[in-house]
C-alpha positions as CSV (number, residue, x, y, z in Angstrom):
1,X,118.0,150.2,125.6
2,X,120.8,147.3,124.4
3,X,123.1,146.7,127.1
4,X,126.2,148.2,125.8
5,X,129.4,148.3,128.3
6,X,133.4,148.4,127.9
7,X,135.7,147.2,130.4
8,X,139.4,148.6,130.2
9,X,142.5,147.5,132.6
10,X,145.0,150.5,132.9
11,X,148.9,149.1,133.7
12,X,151.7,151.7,134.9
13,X,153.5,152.8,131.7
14,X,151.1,151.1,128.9
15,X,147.7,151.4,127.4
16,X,145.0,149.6,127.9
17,X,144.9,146.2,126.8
18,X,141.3,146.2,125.1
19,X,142.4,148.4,122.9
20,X,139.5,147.0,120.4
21,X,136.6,147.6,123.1
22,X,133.8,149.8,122.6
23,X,134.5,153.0,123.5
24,X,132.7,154.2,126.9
25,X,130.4,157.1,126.6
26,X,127.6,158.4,129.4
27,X,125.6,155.8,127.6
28,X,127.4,152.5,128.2
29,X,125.4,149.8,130.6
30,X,125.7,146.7,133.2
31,X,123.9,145.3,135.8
32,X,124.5,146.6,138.9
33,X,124.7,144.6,142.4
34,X,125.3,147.3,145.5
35,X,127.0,144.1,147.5
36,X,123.7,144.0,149.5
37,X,120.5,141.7,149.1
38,X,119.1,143.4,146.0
39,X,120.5,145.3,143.1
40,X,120.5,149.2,142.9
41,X,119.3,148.9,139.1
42,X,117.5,146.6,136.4
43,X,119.4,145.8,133.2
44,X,118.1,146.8,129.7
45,X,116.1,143.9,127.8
46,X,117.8,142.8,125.0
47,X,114.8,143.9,122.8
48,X,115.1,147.2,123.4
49,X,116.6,149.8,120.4
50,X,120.6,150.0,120.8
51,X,121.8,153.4,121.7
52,X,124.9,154.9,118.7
53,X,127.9,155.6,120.6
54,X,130.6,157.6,118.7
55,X,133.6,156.0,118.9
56,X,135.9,158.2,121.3
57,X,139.5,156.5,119.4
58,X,138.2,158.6,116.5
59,X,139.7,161.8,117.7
60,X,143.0,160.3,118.0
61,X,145.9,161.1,115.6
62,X,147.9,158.8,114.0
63,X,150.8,160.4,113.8
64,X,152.6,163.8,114.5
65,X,155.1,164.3,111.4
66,X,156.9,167.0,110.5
67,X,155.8,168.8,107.3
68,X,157.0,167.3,104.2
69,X,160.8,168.5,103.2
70,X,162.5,168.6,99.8
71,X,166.0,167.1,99.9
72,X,167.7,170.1,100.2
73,X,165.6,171.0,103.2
74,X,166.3,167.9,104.5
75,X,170.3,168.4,104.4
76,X,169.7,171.8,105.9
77,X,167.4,170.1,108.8
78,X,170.3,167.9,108.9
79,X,173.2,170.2,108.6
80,X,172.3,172.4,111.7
81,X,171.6,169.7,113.9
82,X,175.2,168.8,113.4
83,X,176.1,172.5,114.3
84,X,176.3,174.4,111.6
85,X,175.2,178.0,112.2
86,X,171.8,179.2,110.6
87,X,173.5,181.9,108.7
88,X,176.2,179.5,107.5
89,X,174.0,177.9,105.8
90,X,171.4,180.6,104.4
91,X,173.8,182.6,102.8
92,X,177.7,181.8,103.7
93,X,179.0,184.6,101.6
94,X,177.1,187.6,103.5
95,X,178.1,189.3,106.5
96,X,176.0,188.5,109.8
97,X,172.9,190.8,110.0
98,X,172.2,191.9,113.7
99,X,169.2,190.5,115.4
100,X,166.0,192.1,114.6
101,X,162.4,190.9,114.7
102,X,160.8,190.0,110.9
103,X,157.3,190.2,112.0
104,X,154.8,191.1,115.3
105,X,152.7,188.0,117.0
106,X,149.0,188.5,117.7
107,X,148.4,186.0,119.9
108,X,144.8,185.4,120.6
109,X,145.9,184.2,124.3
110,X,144.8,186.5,127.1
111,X,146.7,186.6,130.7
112,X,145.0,188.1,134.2
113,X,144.4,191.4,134.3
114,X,144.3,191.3,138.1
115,X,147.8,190.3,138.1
116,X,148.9,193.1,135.6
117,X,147.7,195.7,137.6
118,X,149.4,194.4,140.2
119,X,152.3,194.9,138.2
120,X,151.7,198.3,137.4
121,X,151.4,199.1,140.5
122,X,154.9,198.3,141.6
123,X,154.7,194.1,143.1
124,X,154.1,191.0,141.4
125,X,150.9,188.9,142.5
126,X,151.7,185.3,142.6
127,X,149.1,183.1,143.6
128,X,148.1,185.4,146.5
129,X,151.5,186.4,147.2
130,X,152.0,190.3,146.7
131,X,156.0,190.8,146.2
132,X,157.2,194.3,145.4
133,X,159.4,194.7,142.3
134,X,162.3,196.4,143.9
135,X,162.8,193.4,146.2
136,X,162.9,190.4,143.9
137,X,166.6,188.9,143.6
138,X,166.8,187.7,139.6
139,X,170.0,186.5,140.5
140,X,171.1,182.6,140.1
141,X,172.4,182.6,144.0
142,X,168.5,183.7,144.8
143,X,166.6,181.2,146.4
144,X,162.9,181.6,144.7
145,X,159.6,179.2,145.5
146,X,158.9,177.4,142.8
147,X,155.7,179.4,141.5
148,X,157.9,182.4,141.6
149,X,160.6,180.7,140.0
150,X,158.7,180.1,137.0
151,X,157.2,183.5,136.9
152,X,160.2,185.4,137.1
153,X,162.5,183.6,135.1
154,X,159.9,182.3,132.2
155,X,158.3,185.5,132.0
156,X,155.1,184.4,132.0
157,X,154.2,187.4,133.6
158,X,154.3,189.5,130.2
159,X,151.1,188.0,128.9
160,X,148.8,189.4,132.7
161,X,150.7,192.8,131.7
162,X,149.9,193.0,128.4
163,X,146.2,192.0,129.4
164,X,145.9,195.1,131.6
165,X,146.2,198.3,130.1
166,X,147.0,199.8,126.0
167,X,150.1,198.7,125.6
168,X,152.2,202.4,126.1
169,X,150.9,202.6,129.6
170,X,152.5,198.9,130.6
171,X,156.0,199.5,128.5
172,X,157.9,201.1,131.3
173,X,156.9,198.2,133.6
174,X,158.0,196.0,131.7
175,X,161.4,197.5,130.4
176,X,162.0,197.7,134.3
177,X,161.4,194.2,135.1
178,X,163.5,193.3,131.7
179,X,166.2,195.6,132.8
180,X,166.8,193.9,136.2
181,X,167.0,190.3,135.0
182,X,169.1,191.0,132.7
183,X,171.9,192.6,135.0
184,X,171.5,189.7,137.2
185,X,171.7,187.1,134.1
186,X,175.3,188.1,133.1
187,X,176.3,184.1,133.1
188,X,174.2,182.5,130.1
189,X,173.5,178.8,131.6
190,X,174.1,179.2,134.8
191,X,171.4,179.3,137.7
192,X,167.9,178.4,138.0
193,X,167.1,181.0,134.9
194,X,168.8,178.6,132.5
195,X,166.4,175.3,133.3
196,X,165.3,174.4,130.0
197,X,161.6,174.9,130.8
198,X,162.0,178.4,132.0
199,X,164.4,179.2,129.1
200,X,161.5,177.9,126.2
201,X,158.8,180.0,128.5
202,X,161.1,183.1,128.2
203,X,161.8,183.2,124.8
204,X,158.6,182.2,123.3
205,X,157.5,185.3,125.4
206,X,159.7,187.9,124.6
207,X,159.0,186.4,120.8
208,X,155.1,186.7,121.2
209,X,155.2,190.1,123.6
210,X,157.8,192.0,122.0
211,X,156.1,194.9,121.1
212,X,155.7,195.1,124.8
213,X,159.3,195.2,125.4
214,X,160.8,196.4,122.5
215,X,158.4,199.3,121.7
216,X,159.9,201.8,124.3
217,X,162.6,204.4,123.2
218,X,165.7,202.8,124.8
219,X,167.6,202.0,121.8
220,X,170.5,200.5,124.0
221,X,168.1,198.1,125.8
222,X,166.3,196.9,122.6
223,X,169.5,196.0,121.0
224,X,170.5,193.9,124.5
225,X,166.9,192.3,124.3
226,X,167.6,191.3,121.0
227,X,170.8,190.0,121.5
228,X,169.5,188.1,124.4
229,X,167.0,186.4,122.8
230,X,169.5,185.2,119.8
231,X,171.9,183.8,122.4
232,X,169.0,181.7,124.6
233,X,168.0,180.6,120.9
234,X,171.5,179.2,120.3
235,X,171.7,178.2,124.0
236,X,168.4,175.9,123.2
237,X,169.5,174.3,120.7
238,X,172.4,173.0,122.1
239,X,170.9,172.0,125.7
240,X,166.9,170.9,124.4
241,X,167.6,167.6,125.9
242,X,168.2,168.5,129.1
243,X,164.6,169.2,129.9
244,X,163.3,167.9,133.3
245,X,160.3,166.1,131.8
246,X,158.4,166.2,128.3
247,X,156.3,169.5,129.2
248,X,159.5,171.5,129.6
249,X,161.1,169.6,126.4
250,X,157.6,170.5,124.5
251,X,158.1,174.6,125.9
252,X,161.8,174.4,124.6
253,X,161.1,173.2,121.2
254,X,158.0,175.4,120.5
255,X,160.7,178.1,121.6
256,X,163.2,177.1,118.9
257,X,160.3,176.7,116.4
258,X,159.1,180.2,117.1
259,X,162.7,181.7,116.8
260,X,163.2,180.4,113.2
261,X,160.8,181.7,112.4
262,X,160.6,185.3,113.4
263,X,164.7,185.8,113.7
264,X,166.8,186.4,110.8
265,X,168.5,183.2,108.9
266,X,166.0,181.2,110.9
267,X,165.0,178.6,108.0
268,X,167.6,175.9,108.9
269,X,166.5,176.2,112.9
270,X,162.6,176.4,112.0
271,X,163.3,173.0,110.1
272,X,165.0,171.7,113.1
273,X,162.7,173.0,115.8
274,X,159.3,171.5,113.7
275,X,161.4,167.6,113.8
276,X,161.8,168.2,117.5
277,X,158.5,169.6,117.8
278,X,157.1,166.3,116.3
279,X,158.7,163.8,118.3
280,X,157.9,165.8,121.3
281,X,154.2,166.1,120.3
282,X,154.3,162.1,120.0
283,X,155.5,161.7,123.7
284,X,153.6,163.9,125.0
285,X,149.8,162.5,124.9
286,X,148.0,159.4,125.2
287,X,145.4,158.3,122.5
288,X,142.6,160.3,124.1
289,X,144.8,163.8,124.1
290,X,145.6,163.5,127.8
291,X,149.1,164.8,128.8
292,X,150.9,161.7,130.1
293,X,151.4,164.2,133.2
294,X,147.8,163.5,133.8
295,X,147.7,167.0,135.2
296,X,144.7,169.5,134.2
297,X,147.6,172.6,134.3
298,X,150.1,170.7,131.9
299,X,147.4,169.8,129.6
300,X,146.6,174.1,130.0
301,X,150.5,174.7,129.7
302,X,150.7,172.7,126.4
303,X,147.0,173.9,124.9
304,X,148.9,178.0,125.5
305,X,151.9,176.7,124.1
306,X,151.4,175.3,120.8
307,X,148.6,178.5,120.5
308,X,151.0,181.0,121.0
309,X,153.0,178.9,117.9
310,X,150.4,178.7,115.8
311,X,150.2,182.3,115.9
312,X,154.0,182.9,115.1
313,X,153.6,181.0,111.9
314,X,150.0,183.4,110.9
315,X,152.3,186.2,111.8
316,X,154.8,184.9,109.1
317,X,151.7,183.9,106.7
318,X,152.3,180.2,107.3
319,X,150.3,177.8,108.1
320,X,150.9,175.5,111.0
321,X,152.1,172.4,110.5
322,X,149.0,170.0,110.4
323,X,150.2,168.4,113.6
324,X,149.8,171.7,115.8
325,X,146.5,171.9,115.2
326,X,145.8,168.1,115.4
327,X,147.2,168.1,118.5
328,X,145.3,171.5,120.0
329,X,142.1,169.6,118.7
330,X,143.1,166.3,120.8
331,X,143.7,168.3,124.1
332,X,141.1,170.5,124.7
333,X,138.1,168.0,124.8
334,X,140.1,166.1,127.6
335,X,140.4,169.7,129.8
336,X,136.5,170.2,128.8
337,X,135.8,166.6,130.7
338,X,137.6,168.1,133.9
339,X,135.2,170.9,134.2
340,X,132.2,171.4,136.7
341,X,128.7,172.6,136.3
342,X,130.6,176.0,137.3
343,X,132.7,175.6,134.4
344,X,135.5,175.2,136.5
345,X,138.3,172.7,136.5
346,X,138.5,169.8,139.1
347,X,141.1,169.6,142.0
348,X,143.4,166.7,140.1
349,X,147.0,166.1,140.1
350,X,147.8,169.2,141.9
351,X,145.6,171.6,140.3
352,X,143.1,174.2,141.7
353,X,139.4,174.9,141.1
354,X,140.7,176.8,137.9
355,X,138.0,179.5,136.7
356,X,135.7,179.3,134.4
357,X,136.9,182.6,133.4
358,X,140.4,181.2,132.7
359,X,139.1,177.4,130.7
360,X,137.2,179.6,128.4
361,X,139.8,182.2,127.2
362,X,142.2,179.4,126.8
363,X,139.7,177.5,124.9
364,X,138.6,180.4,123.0
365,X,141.9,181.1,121.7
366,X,142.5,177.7,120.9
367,X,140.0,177.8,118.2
368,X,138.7,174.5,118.9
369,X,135.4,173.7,119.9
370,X,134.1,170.8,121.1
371,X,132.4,168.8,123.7
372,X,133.6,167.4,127.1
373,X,135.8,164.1,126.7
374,X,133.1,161.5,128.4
375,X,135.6,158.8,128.6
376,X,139.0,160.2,128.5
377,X,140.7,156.2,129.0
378,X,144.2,156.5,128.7
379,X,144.1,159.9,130.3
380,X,142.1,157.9,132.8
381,X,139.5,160.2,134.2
382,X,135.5,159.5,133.8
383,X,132.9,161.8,133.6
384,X,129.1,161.3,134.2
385,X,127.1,164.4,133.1
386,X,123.9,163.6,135.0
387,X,120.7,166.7,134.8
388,X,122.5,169.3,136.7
389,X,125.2,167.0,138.4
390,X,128.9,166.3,137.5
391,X,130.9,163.2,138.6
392,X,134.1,162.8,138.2
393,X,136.2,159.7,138.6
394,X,140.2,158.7,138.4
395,X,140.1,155.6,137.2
396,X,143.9,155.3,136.2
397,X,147.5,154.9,137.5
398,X,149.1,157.7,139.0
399,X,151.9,159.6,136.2
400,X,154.8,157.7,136.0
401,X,157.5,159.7,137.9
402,X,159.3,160.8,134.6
403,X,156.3,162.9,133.9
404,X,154.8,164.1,136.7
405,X,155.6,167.4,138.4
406,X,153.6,167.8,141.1
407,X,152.0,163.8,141.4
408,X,149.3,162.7,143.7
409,X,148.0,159.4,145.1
410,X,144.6,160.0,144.0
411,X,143.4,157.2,142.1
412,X,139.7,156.0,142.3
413,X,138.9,159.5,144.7
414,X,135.9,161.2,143.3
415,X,134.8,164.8,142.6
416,X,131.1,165.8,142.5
417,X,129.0,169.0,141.9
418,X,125.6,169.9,141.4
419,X,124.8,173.6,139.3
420,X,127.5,175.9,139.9
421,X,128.0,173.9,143.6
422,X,130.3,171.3,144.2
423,X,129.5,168.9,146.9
424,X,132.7,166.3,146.8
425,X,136.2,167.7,146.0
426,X,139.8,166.7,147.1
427,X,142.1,169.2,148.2
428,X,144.2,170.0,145.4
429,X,146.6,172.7,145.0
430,X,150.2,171.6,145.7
431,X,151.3,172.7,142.2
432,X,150.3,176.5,144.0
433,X,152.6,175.4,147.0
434,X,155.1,178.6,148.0
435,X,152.3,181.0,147.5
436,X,149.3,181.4,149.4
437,X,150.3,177.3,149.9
438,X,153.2,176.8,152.1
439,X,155.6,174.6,150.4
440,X,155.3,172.8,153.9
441,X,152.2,171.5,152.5
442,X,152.8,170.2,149.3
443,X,153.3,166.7,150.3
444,X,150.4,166.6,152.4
445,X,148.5,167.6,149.8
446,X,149.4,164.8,147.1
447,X,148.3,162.0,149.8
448,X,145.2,159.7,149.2
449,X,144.0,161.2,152.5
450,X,143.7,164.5,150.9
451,X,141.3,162.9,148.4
452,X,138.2,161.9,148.2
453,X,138.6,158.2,148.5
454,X,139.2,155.1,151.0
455,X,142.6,155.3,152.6
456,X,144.2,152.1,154.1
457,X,145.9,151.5,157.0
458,X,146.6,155.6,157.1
459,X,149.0,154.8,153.9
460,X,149.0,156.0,150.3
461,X,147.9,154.2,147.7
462,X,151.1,155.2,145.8
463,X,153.9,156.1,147.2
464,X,154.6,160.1,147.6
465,X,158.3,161.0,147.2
466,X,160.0,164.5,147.1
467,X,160.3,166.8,144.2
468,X,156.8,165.9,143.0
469,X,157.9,162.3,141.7
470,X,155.7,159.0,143.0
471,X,157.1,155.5,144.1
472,X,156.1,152.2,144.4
473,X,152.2,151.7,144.3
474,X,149.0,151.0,142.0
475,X,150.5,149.4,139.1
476,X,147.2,148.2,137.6
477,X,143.1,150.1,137.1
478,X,140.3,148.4,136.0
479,X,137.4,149.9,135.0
480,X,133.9,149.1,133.9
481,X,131.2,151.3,132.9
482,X,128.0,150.9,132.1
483,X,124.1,152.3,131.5
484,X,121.4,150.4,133.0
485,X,117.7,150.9,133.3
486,X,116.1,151.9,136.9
487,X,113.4,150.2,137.7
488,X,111.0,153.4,138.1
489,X,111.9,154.0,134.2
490,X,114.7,156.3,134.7
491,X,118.5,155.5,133.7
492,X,122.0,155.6,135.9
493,X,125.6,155.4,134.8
494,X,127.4,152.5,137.2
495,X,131.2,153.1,137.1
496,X,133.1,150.4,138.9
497,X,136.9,150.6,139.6
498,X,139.9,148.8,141.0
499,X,143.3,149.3,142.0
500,X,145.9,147.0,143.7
501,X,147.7,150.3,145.3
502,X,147.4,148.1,149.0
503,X,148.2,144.7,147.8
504,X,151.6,144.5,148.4
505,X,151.0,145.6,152.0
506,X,147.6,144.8,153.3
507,X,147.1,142.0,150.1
508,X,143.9,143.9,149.8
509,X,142.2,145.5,146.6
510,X,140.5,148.5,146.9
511,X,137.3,148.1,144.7
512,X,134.9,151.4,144.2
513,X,131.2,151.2,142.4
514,X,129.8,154.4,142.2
515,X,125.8,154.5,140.8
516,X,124.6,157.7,139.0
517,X,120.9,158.6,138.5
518,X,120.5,160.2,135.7
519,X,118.6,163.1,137.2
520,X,122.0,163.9,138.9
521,X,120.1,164.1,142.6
522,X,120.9,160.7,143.8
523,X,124.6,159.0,143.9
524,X,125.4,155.8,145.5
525,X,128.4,154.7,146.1
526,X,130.4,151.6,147.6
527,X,133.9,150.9,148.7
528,X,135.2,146.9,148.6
529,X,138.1,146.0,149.8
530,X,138.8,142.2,148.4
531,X,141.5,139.9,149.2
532,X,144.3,139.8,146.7
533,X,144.9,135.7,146.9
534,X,142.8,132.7,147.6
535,X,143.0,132.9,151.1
536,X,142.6,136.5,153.6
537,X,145.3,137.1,155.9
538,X,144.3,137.4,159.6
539,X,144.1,140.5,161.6
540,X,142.8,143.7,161.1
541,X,143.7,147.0,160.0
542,X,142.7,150.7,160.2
543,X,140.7,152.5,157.2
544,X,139.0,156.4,156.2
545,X,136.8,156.5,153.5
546,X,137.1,160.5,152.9
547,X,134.4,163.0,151.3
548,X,135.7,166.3,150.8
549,X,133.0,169.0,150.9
550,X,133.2,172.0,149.1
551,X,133.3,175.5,149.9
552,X,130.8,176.9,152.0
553,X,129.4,173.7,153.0
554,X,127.3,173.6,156.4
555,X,127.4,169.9,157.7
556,X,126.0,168.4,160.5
557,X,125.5,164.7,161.7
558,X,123.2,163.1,163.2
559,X,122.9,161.9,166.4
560,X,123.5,157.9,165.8
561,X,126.8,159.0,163.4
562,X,125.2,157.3,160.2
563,X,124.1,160.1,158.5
564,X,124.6,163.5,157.8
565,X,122.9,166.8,156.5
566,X,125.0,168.9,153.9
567,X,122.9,172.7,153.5
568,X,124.6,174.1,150.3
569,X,124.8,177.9,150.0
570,X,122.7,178.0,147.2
571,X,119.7,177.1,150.0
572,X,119.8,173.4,148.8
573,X,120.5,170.3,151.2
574,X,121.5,167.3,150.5
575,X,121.6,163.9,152.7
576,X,124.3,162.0,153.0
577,X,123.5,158.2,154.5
578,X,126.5,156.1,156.2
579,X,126.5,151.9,155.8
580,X,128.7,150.4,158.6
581,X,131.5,152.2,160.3
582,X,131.2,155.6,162.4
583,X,130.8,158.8,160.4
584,X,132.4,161.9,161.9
585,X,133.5,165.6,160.9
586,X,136.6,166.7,160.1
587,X,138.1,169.8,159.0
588,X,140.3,170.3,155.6
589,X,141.4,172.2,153.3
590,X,140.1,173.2,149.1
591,X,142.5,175.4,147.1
592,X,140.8,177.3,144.4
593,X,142.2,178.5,141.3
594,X,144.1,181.5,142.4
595,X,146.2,179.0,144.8
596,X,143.9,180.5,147.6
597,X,143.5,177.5,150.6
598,X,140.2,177.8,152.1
599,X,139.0,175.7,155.5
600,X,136.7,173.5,154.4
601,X,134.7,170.2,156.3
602,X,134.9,166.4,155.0
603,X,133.0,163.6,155.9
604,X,135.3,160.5,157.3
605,X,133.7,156.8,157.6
606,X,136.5,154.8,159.3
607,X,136.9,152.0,161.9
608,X,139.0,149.0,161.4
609,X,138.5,146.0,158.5
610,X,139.4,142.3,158.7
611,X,142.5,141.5,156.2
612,X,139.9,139.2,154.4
613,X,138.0,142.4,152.9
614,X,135.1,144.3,153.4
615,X,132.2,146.2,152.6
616,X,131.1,149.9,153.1
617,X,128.1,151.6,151.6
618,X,127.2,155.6,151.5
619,X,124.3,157.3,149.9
620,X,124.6,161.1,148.9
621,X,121.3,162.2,148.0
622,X,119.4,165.6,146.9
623,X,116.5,165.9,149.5
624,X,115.8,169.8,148.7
């Protein structure tokens, strides 16, 4: 097999700078040197037949555009972005008509039963958190976590009810809830209701759900509803720019979209919304479809999004706008490349083990099928598919702050699972934090230590600020992948990574090779650490190098502290072999996909380094 490899260099705020390289696939190769006396692989011979790699750029869009307008259109577009009223402009010489609904959404999203029964039953069920109805306070003085924050006031809660039961069993629930907020809302654009994000979120649902709530025989109560929505329509327009980052912008404007075109006189605000929708749609992913969030539930929250559009315009016999579906067909094979061999998603960027349950509904409704993202490069995360083993890798800068919500010092930390079992996780979960997760926790759980990677000097590799935003830190990836022949005949994927997240303090870079058998029972890995100049500084300084184990995970080391014995509850075991430093067992924590913490054990290989770099080596392999 030709040698094929790419090389790409990821810099805070820009792509990569090879943008022309081959594009990286599970079948991209190198030569491979462990650091030691011999190397861990044999390169292809030049002779051998070249393997076709599909170019991964070709699924990028060129554009997002708004459909094609006449010039008339285009004044209308034009005219109510100025602030003329909808109706002002669709027919000036006729009395106002009053709000009403011009057609019922299907949407082919489905929400969590579990949680609507929950609803029936009298409490909301929040990530663990049971919370009866009667004592929620809707008001804009109440002080809500942020989990329930979003749930109460974006009503995302109307999609688990509406998944629970026929709909007439599941009205009355609903009408209550409705009924509640809405005497506590009396001040429209005041309180924590009236954040832009949780003002899109609750009017795309009462748009998409409103049979649920409108359906019942309280005349009086459907008129308020409708009245309701109109205003936070008006209210959106005016204050869209106001959103807190580009998800919240992207859940405002598919709002406004989705009012024009199911309220009355809507034309001129469905022309405006699908120009916002546009330039939103443009800052919102990187080449590769990856949310510039880098977060697993924000590319979710935007895949449910424009799906829930889309089937506003069916429900008015439009097509959507060629853009809504080029953009569901750009994000879903990125969220494929975070899943497991349990179909699950990886603990990234404050995200649980989502279900597999959940990732295929949401793709399912999508429409879209395709494969995992191998080499999702802007998005920055690598994924080795490897017989029954799956690695993942962050090979990328952190989110800049602007976009992230719940950001985590995680880059070059590792996930890894084998079947339906994973063996290497990081914590995850601090996007669930004020559930189940106390908020307490949040910023523990967006460390580097809470990842599966080398921690220097007990410090993060970026800089973990309040509020979810990052500071100072890596600035700059690079990352080089490659396929190479073993020398019993079989194949591996090498992935080697860098970051200079510890240079301005330690002048150190943190180098990672990981090696990949292509039976998936065998991964070897090494951690560098390099000197940044010419010249190492003297002293020395503290380091971790962190494994993760996953639930249910028996470990046990041995009695010299360089090895250890993982027994998987499957009945498998698996070895795990220690270069220099001591190995010892920790506890930690794994929260799954229901924002459930679980105890779990992790593997630590620490001691202290000379400031002019090291080496250490670790073997994780399938013995049974």
């Amino acid at each position: 097999m030709t040698e094929i490899s790419t090389r790409n260099r990821f810099v805070t705020g820009a792509i990569p700078v090879d943008s022309t390289a081959p594009e990286a696939t599970d079948g991209m190769a190198i030569p491979l040197v462990s650091g030691r006396d011999e190397p861990l692989a044999k390169t292809a011979e030049p002779n051998e037949p070249a393997e076709v790699i599909e170019p991964g750029r070709a699924l990028a869009l060129a554009d997002f555009a708004p459909p094609s307008l006449s010039a008339g259109e285009r004044l209308i577009r034009l005219a109510y972005r100025l602030g003329i009223s909808g109706p002002a402009l669709t027919a000036p010489f006729r009395k106002p008509v009053r709000p009403r609904l011009l057609a019922t959404v299907e949407s082919p999203m489905r929400g969590d039963p579990v949680a609507g029964t929950a609803l029936r039953a009298g409490h909301f069920l929040i990530h663990g958190v049971k919370v009866p109805i009667g004592q929620i306070d809707f008001s804009r003085a109440a002080k809500l976590s942020p989990p329930f924050e979003r749930t109460m006031h974006g009503f995302t809660w109307l999609r688990d009810l509406d998944a629970c039961a026929p709909r007439a069993q599941c009205t009355q629930t609903a009408e209550r809830v409705l009924t509640a907020w809405l005497d506590a809302q009396a001040d429209i654009g005041k309180g924590a209701a009236w954040k832009v994000g949780h003002a899109g979120h609750r009017l795309l649902g009462w748009l998409v759900h409103a049979p649920l709530i409108l359906s019942g025989s309280d005349k009086a109560l459907r008129s308020r509803v409708l009245k309701s929505a109109a205003e936070t329509a008006r209210w959106l327009d005016r204050n869209h720019g106001k959103a807190e980052d580009v998800a919240d912008a992207l859940a405002a404007w598919c709002a406004i979209t989705a009012a024009g075109l199911l309220l009355p006189d809507g034309k001129p605000r469905r022309l405006f919304g699908e120009a916002g929708l546009a330039r939103t749609l443009g800052e919102l992913v990187g080449n590769d479809g990856g949310v510039l969030a880098r977060s697993p539930l924000g590319q979710m929250e935007a895949i449910t999004l424009l799906t829930d559009l889309a089937a506003s315009y069916r429900a008015t016999r439009r097509d959507p706008p060629q853009a809504i579906d080029g953009m569901l067909a750009l994000l879903v094979p990125p969220l494929l490349a975070l899943t497991h061999g349990d179909g699950g998603l990886g603990n990234w960027q404050g995200a649980g083990a989502v279900s597999v349950d959940r990732i295929a509904s949401l793709v399912q409704a999508s429409g879209v099928r395709a494969r995992p993202l191998r080499d999702a490069r802007q998005w920055g995360y690598q994924r080795v598919a490897a017989g029954k083993s799956v690695l993942q890798l962050d090979a990328a800068p952190p989110p800049l702050s602007r976009h992230a919500k719940h950001g985590c010092a995680s880059t070059l930390a590792f996930e890894l699972s084998h079947g339906e079992q994973r063996l290497v996780v990081n914590c995850g979960g601090a996007a669930f934090a004020g559930g189940l997760v106390p908020v307490r926790l949040e910023h523990g759980l967006r460390t580097t230590a809470a990842h599966s990677t080398l921690v220097l000097g007990d410090a993060n590799s970026t800089a973990v600020l309040i509020n979810g935003k990052l500071g100072a830190g890596v600035g700059e990836v690079e990352i080089d992948r490659r396929t190479l022949q073993a020398e019993d005949g079989g194949t591996a994927t090498r992935l080697e990574a860098s970051h200079d997240g510890y240079v301005p303090r330690f002048g150190l870079v943190h180098r990672r090779i990981l090696l990949m058998r292509d039976d998936g029972t065998e991964l070897r890995g090494e951690d560098l650490l390099v000197p940044a100049g010419r010249k190492g500084k003297r002293g020395k300084v503290p380091y971790a190098v962190r494994f993760h184990l996953g639930l249910g995970i028996g470990a046990a080391v041995s009695k010299g502290g360089r090895g250890a014995t993982l027994a998987l509850p499957d009945g498998g075991y698996w070895q795990f072999i220690a270069g220099d430093g001591a190995l010892e067992l920790d506890e930690s924590l794994w929260v799954d996909g229901d924002g459930h913490p679980h105890l779990v054990q992790q593997l630590v290989i620490q001691g202290m380094v000379s400031r002019g770099g090291g080496s250490f080596s670790w073997l994780l392999k399938k013995i049974r």
